[in-house]
C-alpha positions in Angstrom: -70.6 -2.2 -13.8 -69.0 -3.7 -16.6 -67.3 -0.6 -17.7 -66.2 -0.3 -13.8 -64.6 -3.7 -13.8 -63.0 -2.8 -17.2 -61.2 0.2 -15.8 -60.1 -1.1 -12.6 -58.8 -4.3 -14.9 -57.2 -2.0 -16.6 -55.7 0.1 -13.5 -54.4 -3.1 -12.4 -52.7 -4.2 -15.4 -51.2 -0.3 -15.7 -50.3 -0.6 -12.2 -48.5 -4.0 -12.5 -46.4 -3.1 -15.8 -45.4 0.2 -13.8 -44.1 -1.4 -11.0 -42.5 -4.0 -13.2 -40.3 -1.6 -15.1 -39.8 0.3 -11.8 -38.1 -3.1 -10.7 -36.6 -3.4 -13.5 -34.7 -0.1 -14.0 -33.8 -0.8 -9.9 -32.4 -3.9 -10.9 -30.2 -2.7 -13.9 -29.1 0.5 -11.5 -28.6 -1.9 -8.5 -26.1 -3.6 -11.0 -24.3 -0.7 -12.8 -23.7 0.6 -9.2 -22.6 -2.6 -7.4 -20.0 -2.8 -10.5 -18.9 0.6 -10.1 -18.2 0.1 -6.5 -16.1 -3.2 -7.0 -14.1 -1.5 -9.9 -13.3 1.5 -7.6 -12.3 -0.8 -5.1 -10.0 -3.0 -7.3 -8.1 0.2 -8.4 -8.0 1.7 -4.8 -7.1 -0.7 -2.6 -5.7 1.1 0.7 -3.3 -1.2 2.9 -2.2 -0.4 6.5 2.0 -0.3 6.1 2.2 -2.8 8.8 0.1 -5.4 7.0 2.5 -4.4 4.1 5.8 -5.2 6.1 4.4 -8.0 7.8 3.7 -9.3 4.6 6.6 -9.3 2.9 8.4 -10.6 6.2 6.5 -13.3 5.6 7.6 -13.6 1.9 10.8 -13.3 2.6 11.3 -15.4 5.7 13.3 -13.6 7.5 13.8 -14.4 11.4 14.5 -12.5 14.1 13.0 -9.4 13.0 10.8 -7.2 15.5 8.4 -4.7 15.3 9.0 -1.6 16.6 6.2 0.6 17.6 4.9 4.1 15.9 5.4 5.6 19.2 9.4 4.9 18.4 9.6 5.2 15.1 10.8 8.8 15.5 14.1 7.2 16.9 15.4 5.6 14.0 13.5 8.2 11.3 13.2 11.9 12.0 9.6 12.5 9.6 7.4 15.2 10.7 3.6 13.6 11.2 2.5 16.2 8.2 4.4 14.1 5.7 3.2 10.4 6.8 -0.4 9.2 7.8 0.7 6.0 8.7 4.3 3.8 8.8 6.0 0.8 9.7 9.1 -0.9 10.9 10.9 -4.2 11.3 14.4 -4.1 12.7 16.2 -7.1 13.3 17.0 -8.4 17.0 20.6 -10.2 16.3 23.5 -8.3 16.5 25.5 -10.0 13.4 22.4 -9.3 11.6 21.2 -5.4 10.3 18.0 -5.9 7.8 15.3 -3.6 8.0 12.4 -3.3 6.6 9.9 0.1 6.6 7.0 0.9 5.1 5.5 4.6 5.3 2.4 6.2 3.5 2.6 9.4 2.3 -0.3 12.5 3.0 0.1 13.8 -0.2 2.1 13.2 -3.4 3.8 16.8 -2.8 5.2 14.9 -0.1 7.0 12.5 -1.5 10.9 14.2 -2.4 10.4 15.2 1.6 10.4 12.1 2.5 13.1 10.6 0.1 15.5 12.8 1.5 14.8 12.0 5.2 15.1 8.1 4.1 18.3 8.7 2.1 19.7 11.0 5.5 19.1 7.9 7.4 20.9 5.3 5.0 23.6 7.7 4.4 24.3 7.9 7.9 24.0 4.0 8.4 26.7 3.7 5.9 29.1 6.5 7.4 28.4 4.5 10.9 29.5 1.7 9.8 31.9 2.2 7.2 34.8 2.2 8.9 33.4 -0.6 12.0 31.5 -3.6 10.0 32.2 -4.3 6.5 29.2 -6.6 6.5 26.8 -3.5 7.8 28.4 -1.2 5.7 27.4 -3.7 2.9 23.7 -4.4 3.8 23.6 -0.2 3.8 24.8 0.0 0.8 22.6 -1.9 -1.1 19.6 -0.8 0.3 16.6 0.2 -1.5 13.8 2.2 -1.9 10.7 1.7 -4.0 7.6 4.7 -4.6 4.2 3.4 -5.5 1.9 6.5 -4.7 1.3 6.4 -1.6 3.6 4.0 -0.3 7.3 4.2 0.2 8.8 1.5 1.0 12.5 1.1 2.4 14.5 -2.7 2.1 17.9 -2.6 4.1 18.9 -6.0 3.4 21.3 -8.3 2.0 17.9 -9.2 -0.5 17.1 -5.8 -1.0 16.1 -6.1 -4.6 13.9 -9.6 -3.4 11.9 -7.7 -0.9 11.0 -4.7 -3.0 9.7 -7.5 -5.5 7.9 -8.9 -2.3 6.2 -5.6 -1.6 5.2 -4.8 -5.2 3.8 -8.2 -5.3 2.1 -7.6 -2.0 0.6 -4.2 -2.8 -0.4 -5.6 -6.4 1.9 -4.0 -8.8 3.1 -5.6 -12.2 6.4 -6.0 -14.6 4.0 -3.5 -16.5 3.1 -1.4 -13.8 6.3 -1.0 -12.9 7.8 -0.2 -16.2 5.0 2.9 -16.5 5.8 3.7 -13.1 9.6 3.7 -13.4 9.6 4.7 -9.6 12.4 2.5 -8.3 15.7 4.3 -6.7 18.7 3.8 -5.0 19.9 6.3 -2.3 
C-alpha cells in the first residue's frame, strides 16, 4: 500500500503543478490580451459627429446655435448617404449671427475629395449669396474652415474658425505633432 499512497502522492503533486502553470499561462494571456484590447482602443477611438459638435459647442461657447436633425441635413448639404455614415450640424438661430458648425464621417477614405468638394460647393455658394447683401456674412464665409482627420471632416463657419477647428482636434484627441504628420488642414 505504500507504493499506492506514493503514486497517488505523486499524482497529486503532478496534478497540482499542472494546474498551477495552466493558471499561470491563463493569467499571463489574460494580461497580454486585456493590454492589447486597451491599446487598440486608445488608437481607435470612434466618436458619433454629434458628440463631436456638441463638444466643441461647448468649448467654444457659442449661444444660440441649434441642432438640426439628419433627416434635414440634406437641405443645407447635398451628400449622397454612400459617402457619409454619420453627420452633424449646428446652425445658428439669430439672424445677425451665421456660425456653423458640421461634423460628417466619412465610409471610406476614397471618399474623402467627394466630400470636399460638396463642402467647398456649399461655402462657395454662402459667399456668392451673401457677397453682395451682408458684408459681415460674406466675412464669416470667407473664413471658414475645414479640417480632415480620417474619418472625420469637420466644417467651422465662424468668425473663430481657426478656434474651433483647434476645439475639435482637441476633442477628437489630435496633437501639435499629429497635426504636423497629418498636414490635413484646408481652406476652401
Amino acid at each position: 500500500m505504500s507504493e499506492e499512497k506514493s503514486k497517488k502522492k505523486n499524482n497529486i503533486g503532478l496534478t497540482v503543478l499542472i494546474l498551477g502553470l495552466i493558471l499561470l499561462i491563463a493569467a499571463v494571456l489574460s494580461f497580454f490580451i486585456m493590454n492589447l484590447i486597451n491599446n487598440k482602443s486608445d488608437d481607435e477611438k470612434i466618436f458619433t459627429t454629434s458628440f463631436i459638435t456638441s463638444e466643441v459647442v461647448k468649448k467654444m461657447n457659442y449661444d444660440n446655435l441649434s441642432k438640426i436633425t439628419s433627416s434635414n441635413m440634406s437641405k443645407y448639404y447635398d451628400i449622397p448617404d454612400d459617402i457619409i455614415e454619420d453627420s452633424s450640424l449646428y446652425l445658428s438661430t439669430r439672424a445677425d449671427n451665421f456660425t456653423e458648425i458640421a461634423c460628417f464621417r466619412l465610409t471610406s477614405k476614397d471618399n474623402q475629395d467627394k466630400l470636399i468638394k460638396i463642402i467647398n460647393e456649399y461655402i462657395s455658394d454662402k459667399k456668392a449669396t451673401y457677397s453682395k447683401v451682408n458684408d459681415k456674412a460674406y466675412a464669416i464665409a470667407n473664413s471658414a474652415k475645414t479640417d480632415i482627420c480620417y474619418p472625420y471632416v469637420f466644417v467651422a463657419i465662424a468668425p473663430d474658425s481657426d478656434a474651433a477647428v483647434s476645439a475639435f482636434e482637441s476633442v477628437i484627441g489630435i496633437t501639435q505633432n499629429d497635426k504636423k504628420t497629418q498636414n490635413k488642414k484646408t481652406s476652401p
